[in-house]
C-alpha positions in Angstrom: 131.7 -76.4 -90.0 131.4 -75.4 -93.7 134.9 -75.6 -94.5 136.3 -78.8 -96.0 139.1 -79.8 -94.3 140.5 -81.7 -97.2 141.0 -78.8 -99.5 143.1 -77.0 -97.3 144.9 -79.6 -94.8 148.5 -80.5 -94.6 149.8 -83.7 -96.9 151.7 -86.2 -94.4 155.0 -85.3 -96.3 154.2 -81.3 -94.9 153.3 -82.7 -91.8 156.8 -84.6 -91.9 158.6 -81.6 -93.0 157.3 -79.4 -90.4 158.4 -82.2 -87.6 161.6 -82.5 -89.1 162.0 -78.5 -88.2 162.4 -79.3 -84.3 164.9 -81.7 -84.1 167.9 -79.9 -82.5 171.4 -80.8 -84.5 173.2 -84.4 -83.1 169.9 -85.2 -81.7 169.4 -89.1 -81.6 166.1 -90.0 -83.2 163.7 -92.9 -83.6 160.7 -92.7 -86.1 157.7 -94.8 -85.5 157.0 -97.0 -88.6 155.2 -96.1 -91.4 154.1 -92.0 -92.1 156.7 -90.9 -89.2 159.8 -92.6 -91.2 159.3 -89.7 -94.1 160.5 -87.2 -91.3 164.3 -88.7 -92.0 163.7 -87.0 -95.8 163.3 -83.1 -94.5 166.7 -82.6 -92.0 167.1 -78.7 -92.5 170.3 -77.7 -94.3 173.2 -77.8 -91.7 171.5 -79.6 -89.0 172.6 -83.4 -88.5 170.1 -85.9 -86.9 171.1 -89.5 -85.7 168.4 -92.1 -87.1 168.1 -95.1 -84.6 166.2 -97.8 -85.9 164.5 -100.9 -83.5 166.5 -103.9 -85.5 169.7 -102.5 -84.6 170.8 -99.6 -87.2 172.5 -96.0 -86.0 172.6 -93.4 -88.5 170.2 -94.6 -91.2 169.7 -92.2 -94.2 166.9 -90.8 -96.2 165.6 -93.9 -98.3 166.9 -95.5 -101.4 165.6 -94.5 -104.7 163.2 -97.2 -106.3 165.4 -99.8 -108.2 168.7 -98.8 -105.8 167.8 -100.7 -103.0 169.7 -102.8 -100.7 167.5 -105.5 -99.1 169.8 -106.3 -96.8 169.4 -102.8 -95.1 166.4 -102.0 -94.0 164.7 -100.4 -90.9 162.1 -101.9 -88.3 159.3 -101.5 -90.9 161.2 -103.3 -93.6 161.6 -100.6 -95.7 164.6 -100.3 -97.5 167.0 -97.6 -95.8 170.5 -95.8 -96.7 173.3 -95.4 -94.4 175.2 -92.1 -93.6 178.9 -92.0 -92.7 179.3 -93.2 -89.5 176.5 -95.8 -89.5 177.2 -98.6 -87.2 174.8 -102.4 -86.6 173.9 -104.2 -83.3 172.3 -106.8 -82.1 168.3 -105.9 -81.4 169.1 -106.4 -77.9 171.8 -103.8 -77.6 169.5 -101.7 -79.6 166.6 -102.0 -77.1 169.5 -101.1 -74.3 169.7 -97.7 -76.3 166.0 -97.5 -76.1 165.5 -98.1 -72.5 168.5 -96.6 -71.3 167.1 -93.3 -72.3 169.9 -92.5 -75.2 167.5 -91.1 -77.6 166.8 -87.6 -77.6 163.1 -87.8 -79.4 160.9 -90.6 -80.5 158.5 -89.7 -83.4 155.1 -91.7 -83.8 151.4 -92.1 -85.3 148.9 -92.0 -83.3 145.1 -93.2 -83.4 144.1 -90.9 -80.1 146.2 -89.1 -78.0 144.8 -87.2 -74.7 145.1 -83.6 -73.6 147.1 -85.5 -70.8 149.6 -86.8 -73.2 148.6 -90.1 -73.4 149.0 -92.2 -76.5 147.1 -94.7 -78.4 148.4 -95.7 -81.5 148.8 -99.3 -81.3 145.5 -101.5 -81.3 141.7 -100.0 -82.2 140.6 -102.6 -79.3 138.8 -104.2 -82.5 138.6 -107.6 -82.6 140.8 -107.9 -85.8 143.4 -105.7 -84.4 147.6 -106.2 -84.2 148.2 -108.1 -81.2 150.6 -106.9 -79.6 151.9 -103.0 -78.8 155.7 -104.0 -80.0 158.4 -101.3 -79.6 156.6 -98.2 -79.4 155.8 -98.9 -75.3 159.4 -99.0 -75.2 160.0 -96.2 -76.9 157.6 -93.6 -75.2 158.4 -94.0 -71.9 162.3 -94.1 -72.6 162.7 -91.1 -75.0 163.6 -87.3 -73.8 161.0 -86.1 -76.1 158.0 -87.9 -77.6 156.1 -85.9 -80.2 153.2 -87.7 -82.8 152.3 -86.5 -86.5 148.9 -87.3 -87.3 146.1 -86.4 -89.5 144.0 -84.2 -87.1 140.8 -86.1 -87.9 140.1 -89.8 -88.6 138.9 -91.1 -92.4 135.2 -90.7 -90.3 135.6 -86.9 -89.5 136.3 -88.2 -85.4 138.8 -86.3 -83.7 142.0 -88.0 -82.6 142.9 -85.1 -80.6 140.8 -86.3 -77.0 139.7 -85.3 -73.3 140.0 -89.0 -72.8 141.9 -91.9 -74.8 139.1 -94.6 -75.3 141.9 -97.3 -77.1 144.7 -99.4 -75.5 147.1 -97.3 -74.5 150.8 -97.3 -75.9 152.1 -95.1 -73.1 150.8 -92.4 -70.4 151.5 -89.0 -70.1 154.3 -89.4 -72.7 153.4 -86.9 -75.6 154.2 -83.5 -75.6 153.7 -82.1 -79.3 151.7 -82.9 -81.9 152.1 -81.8 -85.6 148.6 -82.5 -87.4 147.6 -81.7 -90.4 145.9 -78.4 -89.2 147.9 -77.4 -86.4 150.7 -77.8 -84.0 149.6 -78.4 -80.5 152.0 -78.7 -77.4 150.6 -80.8 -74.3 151.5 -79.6 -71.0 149.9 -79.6 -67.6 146.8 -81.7 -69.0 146.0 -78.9 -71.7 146.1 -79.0 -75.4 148.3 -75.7 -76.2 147.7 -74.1 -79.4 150.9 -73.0 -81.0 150.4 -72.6 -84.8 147.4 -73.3 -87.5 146.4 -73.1 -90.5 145.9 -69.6 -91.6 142.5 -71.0 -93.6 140.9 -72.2 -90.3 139.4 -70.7 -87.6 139.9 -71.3 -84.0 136.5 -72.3 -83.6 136.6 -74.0 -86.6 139.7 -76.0 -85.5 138.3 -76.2 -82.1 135.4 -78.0 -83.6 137.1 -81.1 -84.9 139.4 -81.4 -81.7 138.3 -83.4 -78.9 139.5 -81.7 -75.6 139.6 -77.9 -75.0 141.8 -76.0 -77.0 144.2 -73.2 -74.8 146.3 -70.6 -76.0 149.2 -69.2 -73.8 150.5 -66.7 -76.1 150.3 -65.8 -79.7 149.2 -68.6 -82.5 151.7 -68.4 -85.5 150.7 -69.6 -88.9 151.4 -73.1 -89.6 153.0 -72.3 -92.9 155.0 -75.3 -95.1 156.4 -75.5 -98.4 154.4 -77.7 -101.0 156.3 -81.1 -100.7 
């Protein structure tokens, strides 16, 4: 591949943006911590989402502007949150209850691999130096209605993180069914990667060539087209 995929792929906050396009209105959400959390900034005008939050927060906000922060609200990440009208607190228990009990309508996470089965690793590398332990997000993908990932579509090495197989720890099995990269969107269904929308500036074979399991198409391939964020 001659093209460089760093002059033309989506920023994470595009990425975000386009995520932040499928959540239906009233939907109850939980975003994975770090790059998923920017998805809260790009609600579409007139649609409402319901931000759940691990440490026991319901109806979080987009965050604070540097200097206006409020340490003593924050989300599971420790990053300093607002709160929208209506926003209630609970114990981390009763917040796990929402988790499990299947109340949220659409868990959004990173991902180091994730399998043209669905599965998910996004936890541990299996290095030796790794975070010990998988915390919420096991939780979370096996309880949510929908699980969806936004990822770079590469690693920092050029590796795909699109897979046949998931070489890593897993987080969860079979539990992802869209992903929003920074070159495309891909839906997973019936142990495919379905290709829904690219970038216009890449080829299929192009795209094809940095993703690790087969590519399908069941349909027409839109543009993957974003505003500059």
């Amino acid at each position: 591949m001659t093209l460089s995929l760093d002059s033309i792929k989506l920023t994470n906050a595009q990425i975000a943006w386009r995520a932040a396009q499928d959540i239906e209105d009233g939907a109850y959400v939980n975003l994975g911590i770090g790059f998923p959390e920017m998805v809260a900034k790009y609600q579409p005008a007139g649609r409402e989402a319901i931000f759940h939050t691990e440490n026991g927060v319901l109806g979080f906000g987009k965050a604070p502007a540097e200097g206006d922060e409020d340490w003593d609200l924050i989300n599971a990440g420790k990053k300093a949150i607002t709160l929208n009208p209506g926003a209630s607190f609970f114990h981390h228990a009763d917040s796990f209850a929402m988790v499990r009990g299947g109340h949220l309508d659409v868990a959004i996470l990173g991902a180091f691999q994730i399998a043209q089965n669905g599965d998910l690793a996004n936890w541990s590398t299996g290095g030796a130096n790794s975070i010990p332990a998988v915390g919420g997000a096991m939780d979370l993908v096996q309880s949510a209605k929908r699980v969806a990932v936004v990822t770079d579509h590469v690693t920092k090495k050029g590796e795909p993180k699109l897979v046949d197989r998931c070489t890593m720890p897993l987080t969860g099995v079979g539990c992802v069914t869209r992903v929003y990269s920074s070159l495309a969107v891909v839906d997973i269904a019936d142990g495919h990667f379905i290709l829904r929308e690219k970038l216009p500036a890449i080829s299929f074979d192009d795209l094809q060539s940095v993703t690790g399991g087969e590519l399908t198409v069941d349909g027409s391939v839109a543009d993957l087209i974003v505003p500059e964020q």
